[in-house]
N, C-alpha and C positions, 0 to 999 in steps of 0.2 A: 560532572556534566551529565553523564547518564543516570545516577541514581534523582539526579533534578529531573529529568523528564519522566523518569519511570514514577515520579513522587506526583509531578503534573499530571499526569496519565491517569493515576491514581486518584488524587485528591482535589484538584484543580481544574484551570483551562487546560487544553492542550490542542493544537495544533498545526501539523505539519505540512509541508507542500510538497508534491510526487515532482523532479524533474524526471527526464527522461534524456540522458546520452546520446548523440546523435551518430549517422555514421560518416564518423571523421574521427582524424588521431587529434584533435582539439575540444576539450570539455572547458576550457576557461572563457570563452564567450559565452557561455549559459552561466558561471559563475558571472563577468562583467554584468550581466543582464540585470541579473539579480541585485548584486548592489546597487549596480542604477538606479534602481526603482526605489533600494532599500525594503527589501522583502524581508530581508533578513531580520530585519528590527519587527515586523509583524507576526514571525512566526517562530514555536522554541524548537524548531527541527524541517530537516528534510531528509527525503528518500531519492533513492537512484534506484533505475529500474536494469535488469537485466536483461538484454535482449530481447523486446516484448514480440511477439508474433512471430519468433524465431528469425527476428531479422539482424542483422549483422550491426551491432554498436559499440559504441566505446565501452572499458569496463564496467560494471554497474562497483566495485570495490575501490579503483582508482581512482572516480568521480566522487565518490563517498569521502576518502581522504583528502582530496581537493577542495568539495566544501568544508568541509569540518573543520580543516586546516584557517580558509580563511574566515570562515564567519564565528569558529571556535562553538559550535553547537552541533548538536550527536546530529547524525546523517545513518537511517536506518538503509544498511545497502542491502539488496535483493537478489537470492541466488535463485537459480532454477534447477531443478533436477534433470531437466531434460538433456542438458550440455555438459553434465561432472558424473564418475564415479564417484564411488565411496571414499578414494583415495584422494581425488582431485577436492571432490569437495570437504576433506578434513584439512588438506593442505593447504586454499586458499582460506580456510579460517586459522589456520596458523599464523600465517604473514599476517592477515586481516586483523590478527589480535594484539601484534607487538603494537602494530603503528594502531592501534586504538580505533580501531573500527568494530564494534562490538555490537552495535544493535543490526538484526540479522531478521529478514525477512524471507523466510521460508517460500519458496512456489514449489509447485510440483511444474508447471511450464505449457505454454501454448506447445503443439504440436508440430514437431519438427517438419510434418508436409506445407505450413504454411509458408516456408521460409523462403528467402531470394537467394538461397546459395543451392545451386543444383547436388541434388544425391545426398543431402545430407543427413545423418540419423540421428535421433533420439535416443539416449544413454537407458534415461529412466530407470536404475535401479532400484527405484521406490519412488512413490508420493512424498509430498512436501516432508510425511509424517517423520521420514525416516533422519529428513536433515534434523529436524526438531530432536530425534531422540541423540543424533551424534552430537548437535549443543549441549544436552543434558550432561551426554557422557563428557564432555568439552569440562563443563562445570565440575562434576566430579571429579577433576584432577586425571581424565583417561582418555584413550581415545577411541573408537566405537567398539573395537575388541576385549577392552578392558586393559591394555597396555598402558602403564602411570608415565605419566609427564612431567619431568623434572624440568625447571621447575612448572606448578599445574598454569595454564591458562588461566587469565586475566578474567570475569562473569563475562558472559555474553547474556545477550536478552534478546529472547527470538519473542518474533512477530509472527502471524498469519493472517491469512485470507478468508472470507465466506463471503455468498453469494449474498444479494442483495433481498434477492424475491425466488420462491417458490410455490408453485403450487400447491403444493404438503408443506405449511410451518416446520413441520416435525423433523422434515429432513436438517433442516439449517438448524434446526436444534442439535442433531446428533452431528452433524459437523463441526457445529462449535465444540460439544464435549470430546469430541478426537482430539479438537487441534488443544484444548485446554488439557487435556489426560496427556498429551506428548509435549505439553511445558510452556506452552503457548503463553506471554506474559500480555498479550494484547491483541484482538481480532479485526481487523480493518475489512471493512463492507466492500462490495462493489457501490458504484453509484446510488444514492437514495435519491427520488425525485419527491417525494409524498412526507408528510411529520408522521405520519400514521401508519406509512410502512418503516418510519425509522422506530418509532415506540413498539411496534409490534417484534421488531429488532433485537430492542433493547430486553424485552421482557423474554424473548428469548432466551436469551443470555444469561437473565437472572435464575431461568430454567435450566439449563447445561452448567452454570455454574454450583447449584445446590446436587444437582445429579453428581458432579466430582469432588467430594467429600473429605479424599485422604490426601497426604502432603501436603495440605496448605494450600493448593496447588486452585487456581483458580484466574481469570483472567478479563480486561475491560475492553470494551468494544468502542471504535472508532470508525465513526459512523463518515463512509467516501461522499466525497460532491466532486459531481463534472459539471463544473456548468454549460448549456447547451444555449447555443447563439444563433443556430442554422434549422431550418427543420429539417432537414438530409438527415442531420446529427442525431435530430431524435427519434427521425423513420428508422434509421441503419443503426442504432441500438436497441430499439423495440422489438425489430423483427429479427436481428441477427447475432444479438450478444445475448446469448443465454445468463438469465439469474439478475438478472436487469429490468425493472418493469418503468417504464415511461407511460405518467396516465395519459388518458385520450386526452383531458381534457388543458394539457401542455400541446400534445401535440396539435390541437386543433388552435389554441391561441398564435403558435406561430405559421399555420397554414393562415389564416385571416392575415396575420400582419406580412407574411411571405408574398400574398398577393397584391399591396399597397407597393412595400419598396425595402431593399435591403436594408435600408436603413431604422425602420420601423421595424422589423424581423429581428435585427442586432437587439434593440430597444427594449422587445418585449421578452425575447430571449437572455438578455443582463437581468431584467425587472424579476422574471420566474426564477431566476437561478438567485440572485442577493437576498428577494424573499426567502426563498428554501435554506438557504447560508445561516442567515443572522434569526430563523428560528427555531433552526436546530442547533443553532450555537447556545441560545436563550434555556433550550429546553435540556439540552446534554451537549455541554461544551468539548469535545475529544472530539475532533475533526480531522480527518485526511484530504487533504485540497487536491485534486486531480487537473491539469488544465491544456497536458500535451504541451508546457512550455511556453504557452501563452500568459507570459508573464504579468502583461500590463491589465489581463483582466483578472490575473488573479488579486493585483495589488486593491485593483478594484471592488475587489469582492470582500478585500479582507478588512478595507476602511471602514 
């Protein structure tokens, strides 16, 4: 199951769809959802997120084996740094790895001031970088001390993060070769709105990738889509999500149809986002669906 996705990753389509946990001790309404619609059948994976904005959700690992369980296809679960030591986070990939949760999505974590649980802190013992290096050691038969594991863990294959848009190319280049130098088998974007900031992306990549030379050691970029229905959605990501660029000339398409009727807003905001879908699917097929759960427009997006 996983060497097929890592192989689709690689050499093929690939596309997966981000759920998101909700807060409730129930994650099998987001799975009924999903077969509902038959989403499953549209994509070779999904991802659980781990408490995004440090707000309190179901587990992003429990969910993971939930899905996987029924729809029988890898479910990359997403840890964060900001909520685990070193210890916590080698131990939940211990369990994570008998029951076959193995693709592993590195964060370093939104910051614990944004959270809805009063007083709470931020662990932070390192950046993403450092869960990436205790996989490695995971792989190697150890555990981040160099302590052998009888018997060794099952591959895991860690995932990472980079930002979409900067204003220094150069940076998202050297962040890619971090997250690639610390074992990274795959880099998933923030949001891409533009095919020209996805290819300037890609070419990135093909730059951090020739910069990391030794071990083999190299990795392919999968390029995020949110699609945007609302113009609120592309105001309040433009101005307040860093590494995100929304061009003007999206957000002015749904300022004109925002002032007709919600319903022409919806219209034109499906139309920009299915276009941007299906030619960056055309163009570099490795896709990350993003949609807050909004199932029935991802089913939409993905026909």
């Amino acid at each position: 199951m996983f060497d097929t996705l890592i192989n689709k990753l690689q050499n093929g389509t690939y596309i997966t769809l981000e759920t998101t946990p909700g807060h409730s001790p129930q994650f099998s309404p987001i799975i009924e959802k999903i077969e509902e619609l038959g989403l499953d059948k549209l994509v070779d994976g999904f991802s659980t997120t781990d408490n995004p904005l440090a707000k309190l959700k179901y587990n992003a690992l429990f969910a993971a084996k939930m899905l996987q369980d029924r729809f029988h296809k890898p479910v990359i679960a997403t840890m964060s740094m900001r909520d685990r030591n070193k210890i916590a986070l080698q131990s939940d990939l211990l369990g994570a790895n008998e029951v076959d949760i193995r693709t592993i999505l590195a964060l370093t974590g939104d910051p614990a001031t944004l959270s809805d649980q009063p007083h709470v802190k931020g662990v932070f013992e390192g950046d993403s970088s450092l869960l990436l290096d205790i996989i490695s050691a995971f792989n190697s038969g150890m555990n981040y001390v160099g302590k052998p594991f009888t018997p060794a863990p099952q591959h895991i294959y860690p995932f990472a993060v980079v930002n979409s848009y900067a204003k220094n190319p150069k940076t998202l280049q050297k962040k890619m070769q971090r997250k690639i130098t610390h074992g990274a088998v795959g880099i998933i974007t923030q949001p891409v709105y533009d095919l020209e900031n996805a290819k300037q992306l890609l070419e990135l990549k093909e730059l951090a990738n020739k910069e990391v030379r030794y071990d083999n050691k190299s990795a392919e970029l999968i390029l995020g889509i949110f699609p945007i229905t609302k113009l609120r959605t592309a105001q309040f990501l433009s101005a307040h999500v860093p590494g995100i660029n929304v061009p003007e000339y999206w957000i002015e398409a749904l300022r004109s149809a925002h002032d007709i009727s919600p319903e022409e807003e919806y219209k034109v905001g499906f139309e920009l986002s299915k276009n941007l879908f299906d030619s960056i699917k055309a163009y570099h097929p490795k896709i990350h669906l993003m949609t807050a759960n909004q199932f029935q427009i991802a089913k939409e997006i993905l026909l």
